[in-house]
C-alpha positions as CSV (number, residue, x, y, z in Angstrom):
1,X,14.2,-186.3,20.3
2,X,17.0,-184.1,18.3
3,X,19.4,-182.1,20.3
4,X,20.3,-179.5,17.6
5,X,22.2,-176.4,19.4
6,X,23.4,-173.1,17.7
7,X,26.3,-172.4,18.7
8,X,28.2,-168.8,17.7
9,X,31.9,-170.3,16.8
10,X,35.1,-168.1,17.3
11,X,35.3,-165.3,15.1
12,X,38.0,-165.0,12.3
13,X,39.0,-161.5,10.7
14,X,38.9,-160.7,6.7
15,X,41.5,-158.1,5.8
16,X,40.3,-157.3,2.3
17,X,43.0,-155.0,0.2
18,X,44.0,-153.7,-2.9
19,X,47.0,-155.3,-4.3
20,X,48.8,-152.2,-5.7
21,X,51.0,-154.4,-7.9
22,X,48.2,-156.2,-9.9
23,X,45.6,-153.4,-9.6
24,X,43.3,-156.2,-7.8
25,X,41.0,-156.3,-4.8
26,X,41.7,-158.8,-2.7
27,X,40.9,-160.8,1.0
28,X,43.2,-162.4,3.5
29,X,41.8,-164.5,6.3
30,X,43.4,-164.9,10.1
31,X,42.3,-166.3,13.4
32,X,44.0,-163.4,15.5
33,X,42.9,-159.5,15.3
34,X,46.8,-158.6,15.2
35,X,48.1,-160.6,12.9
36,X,45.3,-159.3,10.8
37,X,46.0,-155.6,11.8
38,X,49.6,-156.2,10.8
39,X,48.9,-157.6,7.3
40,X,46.6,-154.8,6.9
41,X,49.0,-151.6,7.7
42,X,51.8,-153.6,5.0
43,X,49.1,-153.5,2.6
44,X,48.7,-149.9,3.0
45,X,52.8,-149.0,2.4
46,X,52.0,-146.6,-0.7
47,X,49.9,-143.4,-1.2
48,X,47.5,-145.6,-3.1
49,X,47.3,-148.7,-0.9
50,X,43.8,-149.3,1.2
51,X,42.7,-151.8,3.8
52,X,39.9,-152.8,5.7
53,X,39.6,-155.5,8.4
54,X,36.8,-157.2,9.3
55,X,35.6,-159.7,12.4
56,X,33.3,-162.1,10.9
57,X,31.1,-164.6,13.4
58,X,30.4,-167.9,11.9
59,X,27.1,-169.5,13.4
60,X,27.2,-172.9,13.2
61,X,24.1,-175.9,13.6
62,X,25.2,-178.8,15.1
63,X,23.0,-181.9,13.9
64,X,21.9,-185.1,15.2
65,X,22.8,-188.2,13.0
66,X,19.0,-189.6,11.3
């Protein structure tokens, strides 16, 4: 008999950015909502700067062994 459980796994958050010095979009990852809040209003130090954060669930399957 499998015992396979989902399982919802502790969120991370996705600040995603735009790098004013390169011109480029980009995405930082961190375990804590602060931290990510933080990195997000330095992003946003100029007239052009923009950031969004995200909290992303993971679901994750744990599997038997065959």
């Amino acid at each position: 008999m499998e015992n396979n459980q989902d399982f919802e796994a502790a969120p991370y958050f996705e600040v995603t950015y735009l790098d004013t010095d390169s011109g480029r979009i980009r995405t930082e990852l961190f375990d804590d909502a602060a931290e990510a809040d933080r990195f997000a209003s330095r992003r946003i130090a100029d007239a052009d700067g923009w950031a969004v954060v995200d909290a992303v669930s993971v679901k994750k399957v744990d599997r038997a062994a065959a």
